[in-house]
C-alpha positions as CSV (number, residue, x, y, z in Angstrom):
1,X,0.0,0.0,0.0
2,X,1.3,3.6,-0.7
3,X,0.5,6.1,2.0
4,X,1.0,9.7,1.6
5,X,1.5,11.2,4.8
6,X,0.6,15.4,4.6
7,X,2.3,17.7,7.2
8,X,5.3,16.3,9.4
9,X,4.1,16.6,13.0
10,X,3.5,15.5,16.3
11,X,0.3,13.4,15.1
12,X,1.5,12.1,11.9
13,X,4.8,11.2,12.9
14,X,2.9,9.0,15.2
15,X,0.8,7.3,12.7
16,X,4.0,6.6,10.2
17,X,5.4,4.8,13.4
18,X,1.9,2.9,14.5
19,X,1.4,2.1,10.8
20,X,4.9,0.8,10.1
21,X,8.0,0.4,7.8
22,X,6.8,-2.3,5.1
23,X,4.3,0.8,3.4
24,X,5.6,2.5,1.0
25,X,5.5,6.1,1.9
26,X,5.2,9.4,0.2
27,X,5.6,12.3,2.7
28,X,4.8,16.2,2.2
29,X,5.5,19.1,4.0
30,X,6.1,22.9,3.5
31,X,9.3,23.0,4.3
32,X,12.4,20.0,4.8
33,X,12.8,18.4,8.6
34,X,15.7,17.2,10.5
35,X,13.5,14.1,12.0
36,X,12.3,13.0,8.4
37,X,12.3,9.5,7.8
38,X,14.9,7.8,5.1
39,X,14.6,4.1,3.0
40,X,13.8,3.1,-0.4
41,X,10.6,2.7,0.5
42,X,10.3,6.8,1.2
43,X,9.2,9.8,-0.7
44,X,10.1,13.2,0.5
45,X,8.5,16.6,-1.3
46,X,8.7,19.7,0.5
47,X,9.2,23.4,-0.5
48,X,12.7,23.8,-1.3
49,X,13.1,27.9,-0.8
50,X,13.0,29.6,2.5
51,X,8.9,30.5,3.9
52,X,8.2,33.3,5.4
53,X,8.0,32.7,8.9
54,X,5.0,32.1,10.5
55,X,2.0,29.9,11.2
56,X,1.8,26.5,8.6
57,X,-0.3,27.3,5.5
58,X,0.7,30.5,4.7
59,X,2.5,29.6,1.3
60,X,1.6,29.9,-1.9
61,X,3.7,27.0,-3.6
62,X,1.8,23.6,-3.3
63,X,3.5,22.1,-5.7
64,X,5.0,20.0,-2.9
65,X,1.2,18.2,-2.6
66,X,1.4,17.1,-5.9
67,X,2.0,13.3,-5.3
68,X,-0.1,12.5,-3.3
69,X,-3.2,11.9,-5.6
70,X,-1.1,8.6,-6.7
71,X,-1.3,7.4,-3.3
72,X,-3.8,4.5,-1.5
73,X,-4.5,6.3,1.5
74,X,-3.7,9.6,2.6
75,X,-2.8,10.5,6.3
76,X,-3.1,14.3,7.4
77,X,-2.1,16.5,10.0
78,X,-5.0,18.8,10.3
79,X,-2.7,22.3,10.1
80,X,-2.5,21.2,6.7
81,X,-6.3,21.2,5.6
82,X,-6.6,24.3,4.3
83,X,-3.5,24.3,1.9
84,X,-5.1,20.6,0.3
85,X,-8.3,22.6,0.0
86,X,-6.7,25.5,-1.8
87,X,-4.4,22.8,-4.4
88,X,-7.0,20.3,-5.0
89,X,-10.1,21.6,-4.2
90,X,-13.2,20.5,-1.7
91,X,-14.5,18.2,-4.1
92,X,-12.0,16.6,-5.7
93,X,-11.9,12.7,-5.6
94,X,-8.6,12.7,-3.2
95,X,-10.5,13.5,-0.3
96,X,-12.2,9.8,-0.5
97,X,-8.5,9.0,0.1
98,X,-7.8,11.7,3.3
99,X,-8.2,10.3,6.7
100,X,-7.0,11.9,9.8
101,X,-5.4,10.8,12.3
102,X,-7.9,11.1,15.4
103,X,-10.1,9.2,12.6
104,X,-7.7,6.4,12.7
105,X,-7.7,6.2,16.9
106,X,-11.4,5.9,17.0
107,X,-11.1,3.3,14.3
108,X,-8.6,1.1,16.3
109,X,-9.6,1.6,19.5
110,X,-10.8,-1.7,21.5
111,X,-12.3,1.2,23.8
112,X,-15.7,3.3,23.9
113,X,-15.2,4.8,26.9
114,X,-13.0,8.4,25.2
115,X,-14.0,11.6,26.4
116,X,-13.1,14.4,24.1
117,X,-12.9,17.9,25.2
118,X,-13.2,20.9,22.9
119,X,-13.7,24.7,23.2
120,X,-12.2,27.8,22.6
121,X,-10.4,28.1,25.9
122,X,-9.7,25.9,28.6
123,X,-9.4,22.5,26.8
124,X,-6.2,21.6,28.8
125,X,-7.4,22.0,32.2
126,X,-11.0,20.7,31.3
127,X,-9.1,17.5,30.1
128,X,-6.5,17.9,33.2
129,X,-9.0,17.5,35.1
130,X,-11.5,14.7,33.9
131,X,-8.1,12.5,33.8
132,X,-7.2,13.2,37.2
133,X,-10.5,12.6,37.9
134,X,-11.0,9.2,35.9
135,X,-7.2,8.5,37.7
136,X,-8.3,8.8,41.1
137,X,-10.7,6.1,40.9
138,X,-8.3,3.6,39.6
139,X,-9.4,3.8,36.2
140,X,-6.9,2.5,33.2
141,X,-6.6,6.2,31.5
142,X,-4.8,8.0,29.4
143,X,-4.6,11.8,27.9
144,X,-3.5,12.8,24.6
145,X,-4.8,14.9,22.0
146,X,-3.4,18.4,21.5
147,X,-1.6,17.9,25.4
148,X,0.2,15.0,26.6
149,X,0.8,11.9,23.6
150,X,-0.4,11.4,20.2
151,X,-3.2,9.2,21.0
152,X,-2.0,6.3,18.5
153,X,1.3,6.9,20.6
154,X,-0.8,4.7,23.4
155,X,-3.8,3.1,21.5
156,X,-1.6,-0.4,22.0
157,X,-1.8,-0.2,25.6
158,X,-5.5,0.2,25.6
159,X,-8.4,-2.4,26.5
160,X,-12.0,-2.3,26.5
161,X,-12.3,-1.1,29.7
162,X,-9.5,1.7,29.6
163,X,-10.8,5.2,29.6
164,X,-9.2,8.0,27.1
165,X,-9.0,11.9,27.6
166,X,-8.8,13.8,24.3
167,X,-8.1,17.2,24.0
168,X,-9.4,17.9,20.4
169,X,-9.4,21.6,18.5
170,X,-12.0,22.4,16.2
171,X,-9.4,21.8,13.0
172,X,-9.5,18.2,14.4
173,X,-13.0,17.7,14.0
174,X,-13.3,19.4,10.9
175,X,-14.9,16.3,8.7
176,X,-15.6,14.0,12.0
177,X,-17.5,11.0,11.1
178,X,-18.3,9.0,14.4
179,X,-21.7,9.3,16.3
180,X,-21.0,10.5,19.7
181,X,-23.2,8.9,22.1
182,X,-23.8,11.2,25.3
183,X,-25.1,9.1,28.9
C-alpha cells in the first residue's frame, strides 16, 4: 500500500510509526525536517526555498502536494487542511483518500469509553481534570490529543475497559464522522 503522509508533525509522525515500515511512503510538508524518515521505500517533497516565517499554510507554492493523488490512502495533519483545499479543491476525488489521524484512533480503539474535550479556551485543564478525575478512581486512563501523547502513541496499551481523555481543537473535528453517544 502507498500512504502519503501530509504535514510532518507531532500526530502524523505517530501514525508513520503505529502504521509501520513495510508501506511504502510518500511524505509532504512545506518545508524540509531534521526528524524525516529515510529508506527506499520513502518519498520526500517539501518546498525547497526559504517560507516566510509564520504559522503553517501561509505559502503559496503547493507544488510539494502534488504526489499525493497517486497514493492508496492519505494521512493528514490537520494544520495542513486548508493548503489541500486550496491545491486540489473540496470536491475533488482525493478526499475519498484523506483520513485523519484522530479518525484512525477511534477506528482502532478496543475502547468506547473516550471523552473528548473541545472549546475555545480551557481545553487543557478541562481535560487535566476529567483524567485526574478518571485516575483517582483507579481507572486505566490515558490523555493525549493536543496535550500530553499522540493518541496512536498509546492506542496499544489500551483495553476495552481503559478510559481515554482527548483534547481535540475544532481543526480536528473538521470532517468528523463517528456518532458520539452522550449518557
Amino acid at each position: 500500500m502507498k500512504i502519503g503522509i501530509a504535514g510532518w508533525g507531532v500526530e502524523t509522525i505517530s501514525a508513520f510509526a503505529y502504521l509501520g515500515q513495510e508501506h511504502d511512503y510518500v511524505i509532504c510538508n512545506e518545508e524540509p525536517r531534521a526528524d524525516f524518515p529515510s529508506g527506499d521505500n520513502i518519498e520526500l517533497h517539501y518546498i525547497d526555498q526559504v517560507r516566510t516565517p509564520g504559522l503553517v499554510g501561509n505559502v503559496s507554492d503547493l507544488s510539494y502536494l502534488d504526489h499525493l493523488p497517486a497514493c492508496d490512502k492519505i494521512i493528514i495533519s490537520t494544520s495542513i487542511r486548508k493548503n489541500l483545499e486550496r491545491h486540489f479543491g473540496i470536491d475533488n476525488p482525493i478526499w475519498e483518500k484523506i483520513t485523519d489521524v484522530e479518525i484512525m484512533f477511534f477506528e482502532a480503539s478496543p475502547t468506547n469509553n473516550i471523552i473528548g474535550v473541545t472549546v475555545t479556551k480551557g481545553k487543557g485543564t478541562t481535560a487535566t481534570l476529567i483524567f485526574k478525575m478518571l485516575e483517582a478512581t483507579g481507572k486505566h486512563v490515558f490523555i493525549g490529543g493536543n496535550i500530553g501523547m499522540a493518541p496512536l502513541d498509546f492506542i496499544s496499551e489500551l483495553d476495552k475497559d481503559s478510559w481515554v481523555v482527548l483534547e481535540l481543537s475544532s481543526f480536528q473535528l473538521y470532517k468528523f464522522q463517528f456518532n458520539l453517544v452522550f449518557e
